[in-house]
Structures are given as structure tokens and as C-alpha cells.
C-alpha positions as CSV (number, residue, x, y, z in Angstrom):
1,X,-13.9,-0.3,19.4
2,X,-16.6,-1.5,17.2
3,X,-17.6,-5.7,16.6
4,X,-15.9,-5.4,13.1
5,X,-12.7,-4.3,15.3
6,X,-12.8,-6.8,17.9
7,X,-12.4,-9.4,14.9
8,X,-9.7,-8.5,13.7
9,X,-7.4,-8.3,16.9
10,X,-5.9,-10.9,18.4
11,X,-4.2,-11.4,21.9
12,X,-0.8,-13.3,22.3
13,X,2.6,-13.3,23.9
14,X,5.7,-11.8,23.2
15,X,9.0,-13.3,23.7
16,X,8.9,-12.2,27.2
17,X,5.0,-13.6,28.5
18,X,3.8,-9.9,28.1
19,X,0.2,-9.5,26.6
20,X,0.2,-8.4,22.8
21,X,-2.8,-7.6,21.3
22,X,-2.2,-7.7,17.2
23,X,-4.1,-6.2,14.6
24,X,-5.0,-8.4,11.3
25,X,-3.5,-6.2,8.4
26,X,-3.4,-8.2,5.6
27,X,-3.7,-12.0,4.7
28,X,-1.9,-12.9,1.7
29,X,-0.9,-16.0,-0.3
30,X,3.2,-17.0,-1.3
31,X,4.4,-20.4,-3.3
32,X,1.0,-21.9,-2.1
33,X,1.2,-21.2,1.3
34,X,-1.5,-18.2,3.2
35,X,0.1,-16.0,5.4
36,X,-1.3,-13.0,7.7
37,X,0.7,-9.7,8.3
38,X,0.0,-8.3,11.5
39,X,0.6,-5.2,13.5
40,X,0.6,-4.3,17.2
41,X,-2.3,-2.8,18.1
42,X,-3.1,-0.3,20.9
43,X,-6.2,2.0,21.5
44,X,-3.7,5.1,21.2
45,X,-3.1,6.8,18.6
46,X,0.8,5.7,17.7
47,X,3.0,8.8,17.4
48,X,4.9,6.9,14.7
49,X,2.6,4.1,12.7
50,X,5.7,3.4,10.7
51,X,7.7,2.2,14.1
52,X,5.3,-0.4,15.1
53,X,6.5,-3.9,14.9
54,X,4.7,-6.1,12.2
55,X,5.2,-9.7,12.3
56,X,4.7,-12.6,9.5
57,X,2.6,-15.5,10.5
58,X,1.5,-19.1,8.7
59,X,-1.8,-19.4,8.6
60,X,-2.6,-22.9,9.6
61,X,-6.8,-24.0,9.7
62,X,-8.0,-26.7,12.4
63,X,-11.3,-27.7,12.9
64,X,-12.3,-27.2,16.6
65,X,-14.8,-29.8,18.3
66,X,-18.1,-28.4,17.0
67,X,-16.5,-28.7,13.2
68,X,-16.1,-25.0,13.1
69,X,-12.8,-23.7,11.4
70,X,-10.1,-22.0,13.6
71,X,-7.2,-20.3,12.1
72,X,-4.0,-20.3,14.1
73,X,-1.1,-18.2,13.2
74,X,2.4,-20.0,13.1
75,X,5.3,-18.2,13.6
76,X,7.8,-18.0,10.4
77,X,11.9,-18.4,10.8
78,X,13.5,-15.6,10.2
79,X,14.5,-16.5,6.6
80,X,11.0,-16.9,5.6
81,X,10.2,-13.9,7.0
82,X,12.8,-12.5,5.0
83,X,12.1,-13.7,1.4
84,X,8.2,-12.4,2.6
85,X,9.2,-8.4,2.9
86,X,9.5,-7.7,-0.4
87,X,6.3,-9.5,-1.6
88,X,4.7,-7.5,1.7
89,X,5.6,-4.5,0.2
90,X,5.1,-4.6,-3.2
91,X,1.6,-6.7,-2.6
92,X,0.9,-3.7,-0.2
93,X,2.0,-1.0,-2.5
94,X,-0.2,-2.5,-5.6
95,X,-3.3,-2.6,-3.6
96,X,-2.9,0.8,-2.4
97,X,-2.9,2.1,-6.1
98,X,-5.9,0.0,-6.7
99,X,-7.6,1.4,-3.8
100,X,-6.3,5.1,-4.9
101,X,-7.6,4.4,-8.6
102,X,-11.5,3.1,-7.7
């Protein structure tokens, strides 16, 4: 796994206390608010990308006690979280066609 890599997974907890190590797909802003999408991550190759589970956090910055800036993901209720697929996917889809365009 390369440096670039490293920063962009993160370790957490599931539901359960079992180790979850999330990738950073995509931050993106809604009614003011930044958000991160993120996916889980594993050093296999997943047989089926499109089963993973993704989850929708807050982005929330602190300043740690050197002054540096920390971002902390907050989980979203599930209502949120629902309003937030569609502009997921059509964010997603519009920056694919940008990408497929350059």
C-alpha cells in the first residue's frame, strides 16, 4: 500500500467492536454541511465492489493540542443518510462524465 493509500484509510468499529478499516471515497458538500462517503476497505481484491457497504459521515474539524486540524467523521441518522443517496449518486455520476470527458 503506498503513503498516498495509508491516508486515505481509516480504522474504526462496527456496531459489534470489530476492526473496520474504511476507505475515503469522496468528500462532498449538502445545505452547507461537508460530508465524506466512505467504503470498506480490504487489501483483497472484492469479488463484488458493488456489495461493499458505504457509509455517510459528518465531517466535523477540531483542532488538536498542537493547533493542527483533525477531521472526525460523525455518524448521520438514518434519514439523513437517506436524503444523501441521491445527491451521492448523481454527484458521483457527474464527476465520472467529467473524468470520462478530460
Amino acid at each position: 500500500m503506498s503513503e498516498d493509500e495509508r491516508l486515505d484509510i481509516i480504522e474504526g468499529t462496527d456496531e459489534d467492536g470489530n476492526r473496520l478499516l474504511l476507505k475515503v471515497e469522496k468528500y462532498f458538500f449538502y445545505n452547507g454541511e461537508e460530508y465524506v462517503l466512505l467504503q470498506e476497505y480490504s487489501e483483497e481484491e472484492a469479488a463484488d465492489p458493488q456489495k461493499q457497504t458505504v457509509y455517510v459521515m459528518r465531517v466535523s474539524v477540531s483542532i488538536d493540542e498542537d493547533g493542527e486540524e483533525i477531521e472526525d467523521f460523525e455518524p448521520v441518522d438514518e434519514e439523513l443518510a437517506q436524503k444523501l443517496i441521491p445527491v451521492i449518486h448523481a454527484r458521483w455520476n457527474q464527476d465520472e462524465l467529467k473524468d470520462e470527458n478530460d
